[in-house]
N, C-alpha and C positions, 0 to 999 in steps of 0.2 A: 512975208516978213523975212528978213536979212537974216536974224538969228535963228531962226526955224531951218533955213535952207542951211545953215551952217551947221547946226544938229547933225540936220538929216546925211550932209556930207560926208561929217567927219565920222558917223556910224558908217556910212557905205564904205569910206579908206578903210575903215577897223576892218570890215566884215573884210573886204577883198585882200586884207592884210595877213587873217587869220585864215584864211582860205589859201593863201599862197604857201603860208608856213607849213599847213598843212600837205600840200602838192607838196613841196621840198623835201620835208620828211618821208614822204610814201616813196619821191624817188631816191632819196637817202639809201632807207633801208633797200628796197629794190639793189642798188649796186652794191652794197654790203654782203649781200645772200648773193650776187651774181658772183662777189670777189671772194664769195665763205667757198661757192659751188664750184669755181676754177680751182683753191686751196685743196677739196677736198681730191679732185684727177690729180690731180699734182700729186700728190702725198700719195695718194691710192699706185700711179706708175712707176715714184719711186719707193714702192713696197714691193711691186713686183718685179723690180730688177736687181739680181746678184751683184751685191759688190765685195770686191776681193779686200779691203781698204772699208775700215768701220767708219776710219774717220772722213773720210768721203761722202758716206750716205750721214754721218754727222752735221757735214757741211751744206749737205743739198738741204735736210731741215728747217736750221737756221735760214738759211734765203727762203723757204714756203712763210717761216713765220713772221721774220722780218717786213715780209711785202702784206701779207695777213693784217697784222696788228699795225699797222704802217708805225713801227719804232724801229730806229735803223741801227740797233745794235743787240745781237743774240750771241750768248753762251751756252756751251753745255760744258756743266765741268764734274769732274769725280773728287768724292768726300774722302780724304786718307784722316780720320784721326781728327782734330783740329784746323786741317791744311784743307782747302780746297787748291783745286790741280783744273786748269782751261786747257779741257781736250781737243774743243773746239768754238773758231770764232768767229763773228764777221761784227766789225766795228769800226768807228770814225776815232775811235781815243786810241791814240800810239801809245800811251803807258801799256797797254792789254793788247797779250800775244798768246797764241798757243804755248803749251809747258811752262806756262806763270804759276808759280804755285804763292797762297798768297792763305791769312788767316782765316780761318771760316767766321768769326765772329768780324770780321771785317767788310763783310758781305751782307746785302739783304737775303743771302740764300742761307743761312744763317737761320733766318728766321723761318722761312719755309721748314728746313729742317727740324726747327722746335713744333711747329703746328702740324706737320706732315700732310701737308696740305695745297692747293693751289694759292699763291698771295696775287691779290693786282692791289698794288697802291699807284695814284692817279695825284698828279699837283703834291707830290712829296714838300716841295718849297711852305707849303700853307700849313704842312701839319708838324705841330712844335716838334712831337716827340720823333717823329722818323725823320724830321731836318737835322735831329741832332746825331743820327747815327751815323760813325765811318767813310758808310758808304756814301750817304749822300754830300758830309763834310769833303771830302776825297774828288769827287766826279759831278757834284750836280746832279744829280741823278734823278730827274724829276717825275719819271711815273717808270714803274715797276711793273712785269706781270712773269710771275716763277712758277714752277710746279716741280717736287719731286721724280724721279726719276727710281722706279724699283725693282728690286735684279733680287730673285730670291727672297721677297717679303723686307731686305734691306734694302734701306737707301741708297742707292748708286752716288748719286748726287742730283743736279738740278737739268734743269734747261729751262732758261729765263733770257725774258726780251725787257730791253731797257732804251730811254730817249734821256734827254739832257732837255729835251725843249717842250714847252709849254704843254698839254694833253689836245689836240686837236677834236675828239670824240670821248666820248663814252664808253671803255670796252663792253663789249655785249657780252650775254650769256654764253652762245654759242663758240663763238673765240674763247673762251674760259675752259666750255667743255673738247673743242681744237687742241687746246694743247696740251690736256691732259690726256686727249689721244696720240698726240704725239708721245707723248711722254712713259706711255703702254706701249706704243710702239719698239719703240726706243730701249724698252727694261728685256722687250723678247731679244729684240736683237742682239745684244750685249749679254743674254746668259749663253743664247745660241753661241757665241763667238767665243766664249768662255769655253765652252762645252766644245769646241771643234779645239781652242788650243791646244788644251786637257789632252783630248784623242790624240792630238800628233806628238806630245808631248808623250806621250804614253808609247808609240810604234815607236818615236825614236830609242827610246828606253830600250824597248824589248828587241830592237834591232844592235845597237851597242851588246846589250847581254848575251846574242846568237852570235855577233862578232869575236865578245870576247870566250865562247863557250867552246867553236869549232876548232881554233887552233888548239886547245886544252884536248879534244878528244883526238885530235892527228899524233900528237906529242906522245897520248896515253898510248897508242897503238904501237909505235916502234919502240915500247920499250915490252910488248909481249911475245 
């Protein structure tokens, strides 16, 4: 019977349909955890290499996370007050440069900093109330993934990855908990580098005050 054999076809197309999507996804994720495990040496050799230049090991970040979360635009920026300040960047938008200092509430990092938390918002375009905000009015800005940045139990500021273009994937879990390890990283780094200014700021100090102390005790001397 014609209909019967046509049944039975169009269940075999399904089944080998659903079998293939299947495969696809096993090697999906397969290259996701291969491209999580290259992320994580990467990150791991640029933690154990000294840089003289903060904003450097800033910039090598951004390119792990950029290529990670395949969105091809990362900031890291520091919170002054209401101003957010882009320490560092790699982007396709020429409005946004390093030392852009621009409104915090004009930012989705903004809102990171009210939840104090990791944000991914994905197809910004479809959701009324975050289409309506600055940032994505401004840039398009169509899927989001931020997380705080903490230097002493404060906020530093952020480091967030951003596209303009449609969401290709799902972000995963893993990449979430990525870059909130970056983001640890990142807070040790920047109290360290604090703490090293501090010190030299400190020798310089007390080198000026031996400066200015030795000709004071030559001076005391020829007049005994």
């Amino acid at each position: 019977d014609v209909g019967d054999y046509l049944s039975v076809a169009i269940k075999e197309a399904k089944a080998q349909q659903e079998t293939f999507e299947v495969q696809y996804q096993l090697i999906e994720q397969s290259e996701n955890l291969q491209k999580f495990s290259v992320s994580l040496k990467k990150l791991h050799k640029i933690n154990t290499y000294q840089y003289d230049n903060i904003l450097i090991l800033f910039q090598e970040y951004l390119k792990i996370g950029c290529e990670l979360f395949d969105l091809n635009n990362g900031i890291i920026g520091k919170i002054e007050k209401n101003s957010y300040i882009i320490k560092a960047i790699i982007s396709d938008l020429t409005s946004l440069h390093s030392g852009l200092v621009t409104e915090l509430d004009q930012t989705f990092c903004d809102l990171v900093v009210q939840e104090r938390k990791t944000l991914i918002y994905q197809n910004i375009n479809k959701d009324q109330k975050l289409s309506s905000h600055p940032a994505y009015q401004k840039f398009q800005i169509k899927n989001y993934l931020g997380t705080p940045i903490i230097v002493n139990d404060n906020i530093y500021g952020t480091i967030n990855f951003f596209s303009t273009k449609k969401a290709q994937k799902k972000l995963e879990i893993y990449e979430q908990e990525f870059i909130e390890l970056m983001a640890q990283n990142l807070g040790k780094y920047i109290e360290a580098h604090h703490r090293e200014k501090e010190r030299k700021e400190t020798l310089e100090e007390l080198k000026k005050n031996q400066t200015f102390i030795q000709p004071q005790r030559k001076s005391s001397r020829c007049y005994r």
